[in-house]
C-alpha positions in Angstrom: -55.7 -1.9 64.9 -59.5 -1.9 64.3 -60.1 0.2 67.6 -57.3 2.7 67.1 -58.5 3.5 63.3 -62.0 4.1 65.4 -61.5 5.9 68.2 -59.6 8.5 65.3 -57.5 10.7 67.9 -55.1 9.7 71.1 -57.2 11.7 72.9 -60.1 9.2 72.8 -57.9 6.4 73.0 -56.5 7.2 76.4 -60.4 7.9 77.5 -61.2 4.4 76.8 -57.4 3.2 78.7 -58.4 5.6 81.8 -61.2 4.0 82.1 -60.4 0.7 81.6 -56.7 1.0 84.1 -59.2 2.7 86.7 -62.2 0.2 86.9 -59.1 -2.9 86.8 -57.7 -1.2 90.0 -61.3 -0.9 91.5 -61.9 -4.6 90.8 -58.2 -5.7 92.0 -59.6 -3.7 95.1 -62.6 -5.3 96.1 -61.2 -9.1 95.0 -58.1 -8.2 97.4 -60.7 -7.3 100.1 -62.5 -10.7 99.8 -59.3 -12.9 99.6 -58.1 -11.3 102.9 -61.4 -11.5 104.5 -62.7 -14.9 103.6 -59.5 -16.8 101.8 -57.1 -15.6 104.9 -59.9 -15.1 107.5 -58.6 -11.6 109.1 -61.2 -9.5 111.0 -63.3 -7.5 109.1 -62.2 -4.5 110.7 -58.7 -4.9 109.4 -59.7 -5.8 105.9 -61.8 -2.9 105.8 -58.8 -0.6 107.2 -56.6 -2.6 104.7 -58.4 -1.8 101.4 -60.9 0.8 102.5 -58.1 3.8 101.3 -57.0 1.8 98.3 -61.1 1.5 97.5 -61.7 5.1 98.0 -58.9 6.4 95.9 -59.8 4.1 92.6 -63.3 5.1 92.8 -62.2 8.9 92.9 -59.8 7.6 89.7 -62.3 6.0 87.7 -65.2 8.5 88.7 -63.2 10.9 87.3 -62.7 9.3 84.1 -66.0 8.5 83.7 -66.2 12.2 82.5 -64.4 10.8 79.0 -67.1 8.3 78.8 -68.6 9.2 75.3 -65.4 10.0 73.7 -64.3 6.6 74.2 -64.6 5.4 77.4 -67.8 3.0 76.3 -65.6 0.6 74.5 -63.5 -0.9 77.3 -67.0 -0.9 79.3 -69.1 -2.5 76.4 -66.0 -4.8 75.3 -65.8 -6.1 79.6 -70.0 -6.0 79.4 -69.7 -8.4 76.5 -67.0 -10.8 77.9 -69.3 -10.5 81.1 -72.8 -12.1 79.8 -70.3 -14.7 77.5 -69.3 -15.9 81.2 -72.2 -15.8 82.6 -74.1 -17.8 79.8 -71.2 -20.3 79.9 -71.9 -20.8 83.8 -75.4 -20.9 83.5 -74.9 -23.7 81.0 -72.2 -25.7 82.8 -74.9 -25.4 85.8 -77.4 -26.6 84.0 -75.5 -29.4 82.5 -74.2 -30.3 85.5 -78.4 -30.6 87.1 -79.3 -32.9 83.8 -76.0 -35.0 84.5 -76.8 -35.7 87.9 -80.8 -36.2 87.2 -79.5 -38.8 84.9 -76.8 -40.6 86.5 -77.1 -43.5 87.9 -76.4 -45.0 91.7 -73.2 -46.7 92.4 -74.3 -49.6 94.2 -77.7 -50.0 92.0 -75.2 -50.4 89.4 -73.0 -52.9 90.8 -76.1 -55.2 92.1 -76.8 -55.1 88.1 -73.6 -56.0 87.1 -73.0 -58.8 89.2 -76.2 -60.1 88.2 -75.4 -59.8 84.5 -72.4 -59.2 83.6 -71.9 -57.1 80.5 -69.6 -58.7 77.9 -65.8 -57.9 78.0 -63.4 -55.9 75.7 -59.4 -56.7 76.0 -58.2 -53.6 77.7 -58.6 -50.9 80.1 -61.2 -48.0 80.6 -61.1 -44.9 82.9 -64.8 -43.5 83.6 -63.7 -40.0 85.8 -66.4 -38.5 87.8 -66.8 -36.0 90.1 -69.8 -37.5 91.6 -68.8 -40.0 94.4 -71.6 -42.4 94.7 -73.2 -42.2 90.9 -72.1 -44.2 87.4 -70.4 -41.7 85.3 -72.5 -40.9 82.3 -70.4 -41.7 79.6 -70.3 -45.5 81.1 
């Protein structure tokens, strides 16, 4: 509601849908291209054949509607610019996470030797550690 009250005519609201139907078949595009190339494993010369049209027709689509850009074809792009770094971040973080996790963790069979050594006292009941480290302690253990 918020976006149609700004964007004040129909006329800038379909810039800002042009734009953002145009670049979503551009980007169906190119993730077709990679799927066929590297997910199916086709020859590149057919996965060029196969999508090279499709490519050059949405970019003639959303070049052309990039001429409706400041009368409201900068939301959709800010809106998927925003969404974009909020991704990003979030990998860049899980990565990172994910490097201090394993710097941390301890080895399997180090852990073991300890345990049999000492055992650690018992609790009635049962505990799942998951990891997706084969060979390392999970963390939370």
């Amino acid at each position: 509601v918020l976006a149609v009250v700004m964007f004040r005519s129909s006329s800038n609201l379909a810039a800002a849908y042009g734009i953002a139907v145009t670049l979503d078949m551009l980007i169906t595009t190119v993730l077709t291209f990679f799927v066929i190339r590297y997910g199916w494993r086709y020859p590149l010369a057919l996965c060029i054949g196969a999508t090279g049209f499709f490519f050059v027709v949405d970019l003639a689509f959303f070049a052309s509607n990039l001429l409706k850009l400041l009368q409201g074809g900068w939301f959709p792009l800010m809106i998927g610019s925003i969404v974009f770094t909020l991704m990003m971040t979030w990998k860049r973080g899980r990565e990172l996470l994910n490097e201090k996790l394993r710097a941390d963790a301890i080895d399997l069979r180090d852990f073991l030797t300890a345990v049999f050594v000492s055992p650690p006292t018992r609790v009635e009941g049962t505990a799942v550690f998951l990891t997706a480290e084969p060979g390392a302690v999970p963390n939370a253990m």
